[in-house]
C-alpha positions as MATLAB code, in Angstrom:
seq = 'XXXXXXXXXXXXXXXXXXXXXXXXXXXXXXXXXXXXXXXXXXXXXXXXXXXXXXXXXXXXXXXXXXXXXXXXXXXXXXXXXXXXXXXXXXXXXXXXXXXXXXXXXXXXXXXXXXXXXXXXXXXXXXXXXXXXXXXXXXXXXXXXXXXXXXXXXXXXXXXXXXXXXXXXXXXXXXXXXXXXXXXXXXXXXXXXXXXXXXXXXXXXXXXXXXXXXXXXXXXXXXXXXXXXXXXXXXXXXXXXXXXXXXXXXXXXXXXXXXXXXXXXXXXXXXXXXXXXXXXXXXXXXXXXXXXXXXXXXXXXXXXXXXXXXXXXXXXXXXXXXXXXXXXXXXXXXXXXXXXXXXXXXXXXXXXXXXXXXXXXXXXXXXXXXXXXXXXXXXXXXXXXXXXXXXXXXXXXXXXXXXXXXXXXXXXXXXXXXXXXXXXXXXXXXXXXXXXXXXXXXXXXXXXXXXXXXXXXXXXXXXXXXXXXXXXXXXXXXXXXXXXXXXXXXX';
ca = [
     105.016  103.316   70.568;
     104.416  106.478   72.499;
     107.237  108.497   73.244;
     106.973  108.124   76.956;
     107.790  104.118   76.523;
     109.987  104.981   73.947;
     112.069  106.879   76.195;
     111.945  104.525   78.962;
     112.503  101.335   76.189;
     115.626  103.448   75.142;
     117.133  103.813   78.785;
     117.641   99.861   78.883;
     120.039   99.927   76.487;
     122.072  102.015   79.343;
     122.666   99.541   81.834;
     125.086   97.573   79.518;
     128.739   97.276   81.077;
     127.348   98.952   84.666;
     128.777   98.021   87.816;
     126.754   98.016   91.227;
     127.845   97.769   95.148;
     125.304   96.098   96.465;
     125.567   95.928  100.738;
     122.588   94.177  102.889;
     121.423   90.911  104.608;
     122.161   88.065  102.760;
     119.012   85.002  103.668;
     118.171   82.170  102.132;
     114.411   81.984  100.646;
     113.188   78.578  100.689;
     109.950   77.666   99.204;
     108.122   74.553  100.640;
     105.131   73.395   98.672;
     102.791   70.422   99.221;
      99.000   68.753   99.378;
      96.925   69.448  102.343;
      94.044   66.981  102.500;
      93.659   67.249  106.397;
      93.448   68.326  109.411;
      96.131   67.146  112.005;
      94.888   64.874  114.588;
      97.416   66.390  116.840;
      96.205   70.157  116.530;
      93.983   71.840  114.561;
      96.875   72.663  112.023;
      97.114   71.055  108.201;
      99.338   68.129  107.420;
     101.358   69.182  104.256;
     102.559   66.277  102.366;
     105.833   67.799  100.833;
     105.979   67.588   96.759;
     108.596   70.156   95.949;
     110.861   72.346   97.357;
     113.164   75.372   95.801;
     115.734   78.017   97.313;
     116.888   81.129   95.868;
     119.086   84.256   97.139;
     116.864   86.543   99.701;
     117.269   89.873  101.094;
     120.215   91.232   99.525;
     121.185   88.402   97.929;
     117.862   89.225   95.916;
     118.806   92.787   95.277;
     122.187   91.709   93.616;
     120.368   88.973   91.833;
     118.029   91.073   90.251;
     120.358   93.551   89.446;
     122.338   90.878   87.685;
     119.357   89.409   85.731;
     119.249   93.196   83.835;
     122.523   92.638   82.306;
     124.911   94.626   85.127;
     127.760   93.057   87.422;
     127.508   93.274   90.884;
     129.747   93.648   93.956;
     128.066   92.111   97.272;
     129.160   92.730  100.605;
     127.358   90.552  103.418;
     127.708   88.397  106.481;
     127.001   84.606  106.366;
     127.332   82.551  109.197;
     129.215   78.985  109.287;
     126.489   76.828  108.834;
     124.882   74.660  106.292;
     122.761   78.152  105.279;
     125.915   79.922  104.819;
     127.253   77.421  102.661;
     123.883   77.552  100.434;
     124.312   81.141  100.239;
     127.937   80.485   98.707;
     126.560   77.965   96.325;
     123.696   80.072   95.037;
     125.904   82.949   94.508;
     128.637   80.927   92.374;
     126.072   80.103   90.023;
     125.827   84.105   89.208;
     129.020   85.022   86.801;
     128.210   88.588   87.229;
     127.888   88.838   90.341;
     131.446   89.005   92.796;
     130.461   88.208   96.582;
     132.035   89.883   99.205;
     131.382   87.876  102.498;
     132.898   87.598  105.771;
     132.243   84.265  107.772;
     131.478   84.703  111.266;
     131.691   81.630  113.224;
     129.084   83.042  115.863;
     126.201   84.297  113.507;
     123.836   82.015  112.332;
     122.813   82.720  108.407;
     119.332   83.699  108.159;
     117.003   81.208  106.500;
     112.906   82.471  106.161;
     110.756   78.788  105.494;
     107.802   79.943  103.107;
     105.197   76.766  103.471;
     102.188   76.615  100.699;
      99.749   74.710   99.181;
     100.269   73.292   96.052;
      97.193   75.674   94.817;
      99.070   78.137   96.356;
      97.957   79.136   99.324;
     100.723   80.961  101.943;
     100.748   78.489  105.412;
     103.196   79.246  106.894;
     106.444   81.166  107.411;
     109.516   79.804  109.923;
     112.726   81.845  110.285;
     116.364   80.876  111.581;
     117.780   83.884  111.931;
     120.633   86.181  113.965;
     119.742   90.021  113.933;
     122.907   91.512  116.136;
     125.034   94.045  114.759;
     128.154   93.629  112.427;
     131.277   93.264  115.096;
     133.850   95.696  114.727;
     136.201   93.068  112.972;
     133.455   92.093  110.331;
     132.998   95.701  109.662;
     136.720   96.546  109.257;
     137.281   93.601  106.532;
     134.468   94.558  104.193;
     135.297   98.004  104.745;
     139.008   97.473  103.048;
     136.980   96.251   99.807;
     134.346   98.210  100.424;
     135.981  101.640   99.244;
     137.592  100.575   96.820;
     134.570   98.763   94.975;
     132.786  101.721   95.191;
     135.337  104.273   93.734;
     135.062  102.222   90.457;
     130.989  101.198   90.388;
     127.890  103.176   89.393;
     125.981  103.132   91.789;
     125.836  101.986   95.451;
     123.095   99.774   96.750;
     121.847   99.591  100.565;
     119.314   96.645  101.466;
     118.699   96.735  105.275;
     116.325   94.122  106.413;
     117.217   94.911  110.078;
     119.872   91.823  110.852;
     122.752   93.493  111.501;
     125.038   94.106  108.025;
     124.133   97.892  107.520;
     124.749   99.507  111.089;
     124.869  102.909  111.299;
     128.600  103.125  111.173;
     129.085  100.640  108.021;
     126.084  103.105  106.298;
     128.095  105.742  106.661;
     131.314  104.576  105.704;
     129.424  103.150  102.273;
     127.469  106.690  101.741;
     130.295  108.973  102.663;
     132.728  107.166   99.804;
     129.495  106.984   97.424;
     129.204  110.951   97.926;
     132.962  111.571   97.568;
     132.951  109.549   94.064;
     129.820  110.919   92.884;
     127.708  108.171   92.815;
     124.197  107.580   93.745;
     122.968  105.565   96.268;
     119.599  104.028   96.867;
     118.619  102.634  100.079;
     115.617  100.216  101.182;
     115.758  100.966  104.875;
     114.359   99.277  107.786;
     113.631  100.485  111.208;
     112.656  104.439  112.425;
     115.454  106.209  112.267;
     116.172  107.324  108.610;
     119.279  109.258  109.759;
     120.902  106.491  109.552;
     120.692  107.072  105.941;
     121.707  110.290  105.242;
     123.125  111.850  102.137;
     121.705  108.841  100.442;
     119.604  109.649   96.887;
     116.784  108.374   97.267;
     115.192  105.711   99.949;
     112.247  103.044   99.653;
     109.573  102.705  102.462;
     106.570  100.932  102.189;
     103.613  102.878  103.357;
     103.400  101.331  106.584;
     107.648  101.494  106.937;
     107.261  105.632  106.020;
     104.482  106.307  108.793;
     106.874  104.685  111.597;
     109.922  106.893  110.205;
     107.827  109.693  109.943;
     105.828  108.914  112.891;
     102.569  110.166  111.668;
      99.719  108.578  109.630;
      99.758  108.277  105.684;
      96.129  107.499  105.270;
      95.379  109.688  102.430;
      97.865  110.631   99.316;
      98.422  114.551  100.924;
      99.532  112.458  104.405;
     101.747  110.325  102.561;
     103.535  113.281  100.624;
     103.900  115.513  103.826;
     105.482  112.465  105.483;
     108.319  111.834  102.804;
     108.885  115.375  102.379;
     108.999  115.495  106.809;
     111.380  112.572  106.202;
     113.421  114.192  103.245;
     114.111  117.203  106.006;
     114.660  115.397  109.032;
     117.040  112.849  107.475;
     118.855  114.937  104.837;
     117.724  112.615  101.944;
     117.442  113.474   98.225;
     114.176  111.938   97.286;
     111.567  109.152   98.842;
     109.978  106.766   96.477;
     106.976  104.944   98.452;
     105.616  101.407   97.415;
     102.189  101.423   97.579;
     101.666   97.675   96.738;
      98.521   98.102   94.523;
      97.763  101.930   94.376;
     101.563  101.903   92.927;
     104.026  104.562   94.068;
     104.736  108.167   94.743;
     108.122  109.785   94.059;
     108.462  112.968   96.698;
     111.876  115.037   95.653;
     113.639  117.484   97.771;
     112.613  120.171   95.128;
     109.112  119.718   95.729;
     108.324  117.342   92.983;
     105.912  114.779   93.763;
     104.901  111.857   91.061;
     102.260  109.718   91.310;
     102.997  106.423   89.791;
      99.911  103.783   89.126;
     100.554  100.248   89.721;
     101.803   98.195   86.451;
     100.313   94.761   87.281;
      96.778   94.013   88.629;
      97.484   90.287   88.778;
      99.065   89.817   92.082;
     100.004   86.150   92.552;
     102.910   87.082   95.226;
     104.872   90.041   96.550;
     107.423   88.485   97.897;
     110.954   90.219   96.819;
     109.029   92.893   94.989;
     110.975   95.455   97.115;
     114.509   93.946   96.435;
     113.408   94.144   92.298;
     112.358   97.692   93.127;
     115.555   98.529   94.215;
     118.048   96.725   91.779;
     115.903   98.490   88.941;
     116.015  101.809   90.180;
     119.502  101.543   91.186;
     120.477  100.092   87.692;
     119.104  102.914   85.882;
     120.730  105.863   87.978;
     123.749  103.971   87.833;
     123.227  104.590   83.456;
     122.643  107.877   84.104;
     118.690  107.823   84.248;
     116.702  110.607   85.606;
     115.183  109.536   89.266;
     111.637  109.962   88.039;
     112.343  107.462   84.750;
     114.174  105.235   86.600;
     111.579  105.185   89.089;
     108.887  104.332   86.163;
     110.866  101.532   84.930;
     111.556  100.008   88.928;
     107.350  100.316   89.019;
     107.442   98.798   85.380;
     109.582   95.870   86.674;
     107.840   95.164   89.751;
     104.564   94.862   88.078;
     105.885   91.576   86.436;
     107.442   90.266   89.500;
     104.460   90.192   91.672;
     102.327   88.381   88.744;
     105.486   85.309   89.504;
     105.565   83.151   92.532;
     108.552   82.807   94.992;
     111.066   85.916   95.001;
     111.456   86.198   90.868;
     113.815   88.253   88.631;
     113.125   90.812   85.583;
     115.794   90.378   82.999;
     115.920   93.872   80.695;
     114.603   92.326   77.439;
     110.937   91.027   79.324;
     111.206   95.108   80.761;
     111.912   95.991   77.867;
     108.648   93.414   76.239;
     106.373   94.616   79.045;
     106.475   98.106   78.126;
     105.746   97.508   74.578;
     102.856   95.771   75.537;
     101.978   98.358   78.001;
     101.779  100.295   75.742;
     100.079   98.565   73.025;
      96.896   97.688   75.393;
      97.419  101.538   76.002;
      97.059  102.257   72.101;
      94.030   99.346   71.904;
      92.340  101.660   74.749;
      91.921  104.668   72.352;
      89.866  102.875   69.416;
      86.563  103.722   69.924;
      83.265  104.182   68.669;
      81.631  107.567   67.998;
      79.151  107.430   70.783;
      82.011  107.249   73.245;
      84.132  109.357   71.627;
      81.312  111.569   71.907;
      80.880  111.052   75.515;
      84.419  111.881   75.910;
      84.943  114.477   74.260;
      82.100  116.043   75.804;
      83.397  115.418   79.613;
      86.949  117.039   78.105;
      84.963  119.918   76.961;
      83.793  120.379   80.472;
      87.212  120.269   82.165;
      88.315  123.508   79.749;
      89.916  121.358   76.825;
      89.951  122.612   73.494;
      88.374  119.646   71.139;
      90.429  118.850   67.400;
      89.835  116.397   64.902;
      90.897  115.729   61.724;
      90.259  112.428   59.381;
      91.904  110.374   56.606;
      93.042  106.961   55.741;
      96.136  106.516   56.967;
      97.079  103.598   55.565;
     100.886  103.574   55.113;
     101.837  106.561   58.106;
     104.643  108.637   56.287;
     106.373  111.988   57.566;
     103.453  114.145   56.127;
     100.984  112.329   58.482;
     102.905  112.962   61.124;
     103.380  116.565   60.932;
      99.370  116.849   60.178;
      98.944  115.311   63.359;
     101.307  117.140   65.192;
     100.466  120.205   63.683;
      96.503  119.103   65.157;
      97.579  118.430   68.400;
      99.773  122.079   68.681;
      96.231  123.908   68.036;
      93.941  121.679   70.607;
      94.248  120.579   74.257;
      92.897  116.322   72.908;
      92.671  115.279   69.469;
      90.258  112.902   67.546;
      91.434  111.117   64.188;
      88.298  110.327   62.146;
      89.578  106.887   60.229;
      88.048  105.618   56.823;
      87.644  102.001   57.627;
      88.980   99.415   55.010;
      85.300   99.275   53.157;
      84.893  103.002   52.486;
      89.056  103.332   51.641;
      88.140  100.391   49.334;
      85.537  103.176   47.150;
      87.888  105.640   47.786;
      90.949  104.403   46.598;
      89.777  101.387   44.190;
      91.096   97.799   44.883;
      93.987   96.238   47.068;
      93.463   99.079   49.300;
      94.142   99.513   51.810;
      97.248   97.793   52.332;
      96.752   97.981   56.100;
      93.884   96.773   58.103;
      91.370   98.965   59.959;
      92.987   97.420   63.261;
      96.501   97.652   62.258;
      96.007  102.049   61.022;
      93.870  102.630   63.978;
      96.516  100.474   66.516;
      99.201  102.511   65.094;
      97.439  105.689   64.686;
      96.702  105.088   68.583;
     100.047  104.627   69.673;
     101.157  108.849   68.924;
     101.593  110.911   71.624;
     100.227  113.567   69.644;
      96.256  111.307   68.879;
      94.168  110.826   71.863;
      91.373  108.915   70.393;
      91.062  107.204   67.172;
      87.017  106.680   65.948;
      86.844  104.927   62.560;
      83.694  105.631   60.300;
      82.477  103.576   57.704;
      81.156  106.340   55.192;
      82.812  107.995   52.934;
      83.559  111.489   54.679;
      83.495  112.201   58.319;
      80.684  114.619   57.739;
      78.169  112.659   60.248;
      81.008  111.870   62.916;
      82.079  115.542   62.986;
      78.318  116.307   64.034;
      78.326  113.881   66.160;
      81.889  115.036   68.199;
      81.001  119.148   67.327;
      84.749  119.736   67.449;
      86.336  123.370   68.344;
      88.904  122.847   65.473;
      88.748  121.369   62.059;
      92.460  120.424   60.242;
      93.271  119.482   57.147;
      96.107  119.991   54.882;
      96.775  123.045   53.232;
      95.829  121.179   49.758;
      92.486  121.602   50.983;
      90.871  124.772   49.721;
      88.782  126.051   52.770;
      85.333  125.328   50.465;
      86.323  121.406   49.701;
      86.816  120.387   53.580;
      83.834  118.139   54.569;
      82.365  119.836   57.383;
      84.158  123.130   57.416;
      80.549  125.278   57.990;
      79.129  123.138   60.449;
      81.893  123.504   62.372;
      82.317  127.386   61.451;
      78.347  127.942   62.029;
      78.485  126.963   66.044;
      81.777  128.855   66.220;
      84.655  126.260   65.561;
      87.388  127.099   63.767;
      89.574  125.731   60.842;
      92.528  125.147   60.443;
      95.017  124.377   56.943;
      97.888  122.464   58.178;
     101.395  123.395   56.141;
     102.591  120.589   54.074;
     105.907  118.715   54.650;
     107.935  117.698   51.893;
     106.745  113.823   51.628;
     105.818  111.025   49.468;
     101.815  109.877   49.171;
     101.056  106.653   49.975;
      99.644  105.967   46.684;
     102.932  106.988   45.081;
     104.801  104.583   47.865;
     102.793  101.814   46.967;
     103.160  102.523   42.716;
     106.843  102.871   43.437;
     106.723   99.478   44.917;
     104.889   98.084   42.134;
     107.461   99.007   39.841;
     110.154   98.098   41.641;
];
């Protein structure tokens, strides 16, 4: 595993025992699927025979159920009306131990309910809402306030989903930022609307493209536009940081500082986007809240969001598939750097022509022990990209006599491929790597330093055109032909 998803595989092991606010609309998402086999004699609309339906928390609810599908309890604050919606609401959230609602019943609001109508091959029809988007009254506002403070002087992290109907007026923002700010805790906030000020002081906030050009009033047709927007917005509003959801181009993270991060989509197999935003949110917010960095906890929110939007209906991550996903991630990343010498060739040959300083070194790898990984690591210190030449299992078989190697071509070149410090990995089927090193004509040459200079394959063909070579220092280390005789004894 490369160190990068290392790092960000370790990080989920920090949202254990964390506690979240989570404030926002509360909806119900219902999902309505059925045939279609024709046309309406009464309109030209489809007749949908219904076969299933399904609800599940929306809008806020779907922030604090995501957030509670990673393994963190939750605090909700929202509005529900008394109606039959409100009541499913109630229901839905009693089935979530870790989460601990927070609602206020208003007789005179009407809970809002979005109708998603499809095909059973999936195909989107059509979308009816029941809704009430009028402010919080002053009453509603004081009751959740009482709680409100309180919850928030013993969470994490403070979470704001505003999908415009009413629960996070100006005046309840505040009150929920100013207490965050005064505890020290972060808050993220998926805003709505064009006024950002409404969110100031907050950590970080999460437009869409098309929500940051209205806030920012300006276009964000190109990746400069969208970066002077946030940082416009980061100004205007007195905001920490703006991550941007770019549905399939990914994301951008814009910091106060300066920073910007561009962040390419995780999932290329879009099946539906619905609730990506709220999983977006309860990720990010779940990893500041362990203490995350923004820019890793934005990685793992993008990492998380690339499996929702491959799921129908408004899905969950839990942290052990986040945790799966970036293992494979970055095993298909690994997979991507076994090549063959023509294309290593090729490559190596564009990096030449961007500046980079070419190294290679070759071996057999076959059981990867400490002095491997210095050799390789010493490689990569004296180059800008580094080849590994790999015996493959015929010519380690007439190198090293029989039942080796222990390890398959594909299992030494997958794991040789998955360092940080090995950026391509070209196995060769003769016995030294004296053909692939004229083939690749790299700038450096390592070995170890139990290599006299005279006994490295291909030391003056690289010296003759000006490379240079390099003795790596050994590391204290067992071979792996004395692992595998120790084994044998035992």
């Amino acid at each position: 595993m490369t160190q990068d998803a290392a790092d960000l595989t370790t990080h989920l092991g920090r949202f254990k025992g964390r506690r979240l606010v989570c404030i926002g609309d509360v909806m119900v998402d219902r999902f309505i699927y059925g045939d279609v086999r024709r046309i309406s004699p009464e309109a030209p609309v489809p007749v949908v025979r219904i076969t299933n339906e399904s609800s599940q928390l929306g809008g806020a609810g779907n922030v604090a159920r995501n957030a509670s599908a990673l393994g963190v309890s939750v605090a909700f604050f929202s509005v529900i009306g008394s109606d039959r919606a409100g009541r499913e609401v109630t229901g839905l959230l009693s089935e979530l131990e870790t989460i601990e609602p927070f609602l206020r019943v208003n007789a005179d609001r009407e809970t809002t309910i979005k109708n998603r109508f499809f095909s059973t091959n999936g195909h989107h029809l059509l979308r009816a809402d029941r809704e009430t988007a009028t402010p919080l009254t002053a009453a509603d506002e004081a009751d959740l306030a009482k709680a409100l403070t309180r919850e928030i002087a013993s969470a994490d992290a403070v979470l704001l989903s505003d999908y415009g109907k009413g629960v996070v007026t100006e005046s309840f923002a505040r009150i929920a930022i100013d207490a965050a700010k005064e505890a020290g805790k972060p808050v993220v906030v998926d805003p709505k609307g064009t006024d950002f000020t409404l969110y100031s002081g907050a950590t970080v906030v999460t437009p869409n493209r098309a929500e940051l050009a209205l806030a920012a009033g300006q276009a964000v047709e190109t990746d400069d536009d969208l970066v002077a927007a946030a940082q416009a917005l980061l100004a205007s509003a007195n905001l920490g940081a703006v991550l941007v959801t770019r549905s399939a181009e990914g994301m951008t993270l814009v910091q106060k500082d300066g920073q910007v991060d561009h962040l390419n989509a995780e999932s290329h197999e879009v099946a539906d986007v619905t609730g990506a935003g709220d999983t977006v949110v309860a990720t990010l917010g779940t990893a500041l809240a362990g203490g995350v960095g923004l820019l890793d906890s934005a990685r793992l929110a993008n990492a998380a969001a690339g499996l929702v939007v491959r799921r129908r209906g408004t899905a969950v991550v839990s942290a052990r598939e986040l945790a799966a996903a970036l293992l494979r991630r970055d095993l298909t990343a690994a997979e991507a750097k076994v090549t063959d010498a023509t294309t290593a060739s090729a490559r190596a040959s564009l990096w030449r022509s961007e500046g980079n300083v070419i190294g290679f070194t070759n071996g057999c790898f076959d059981l990867l022990h400490p002095g491997h990984v210095s050799l390789l690591g010493q490689a990569k210190s004296a180059c800008d990209k580094l080849i590994v030449g790999l015996n493959s299992d015929v010519s380690v078989g007439r190198l090293k006599g029989p039942g080796r190697p222990v390890q398959s071509e594909t299992s030494r070149a997958t794991v040789l491929a998955s360092m940080e410090s090995v950026d391509l990995v070209v196995v060769f089927a003769e016995d030294t790597p004296l053909e692939l090193i004229e083939t690749l004509r790299p700038d450096i040459l390592v070995k170890g330093a139990d290599y006299a200079k005279t006994d490295i394959v291909g030391a003056d063909i690289v010296e003759a055109y000006g490379g240079k070579i390099i003795r790596a220092d050994l590391v204290d280390s067992v071979s792996t032909t004395a692992t595998i005789a120790s084994l044998k004894e035992g």
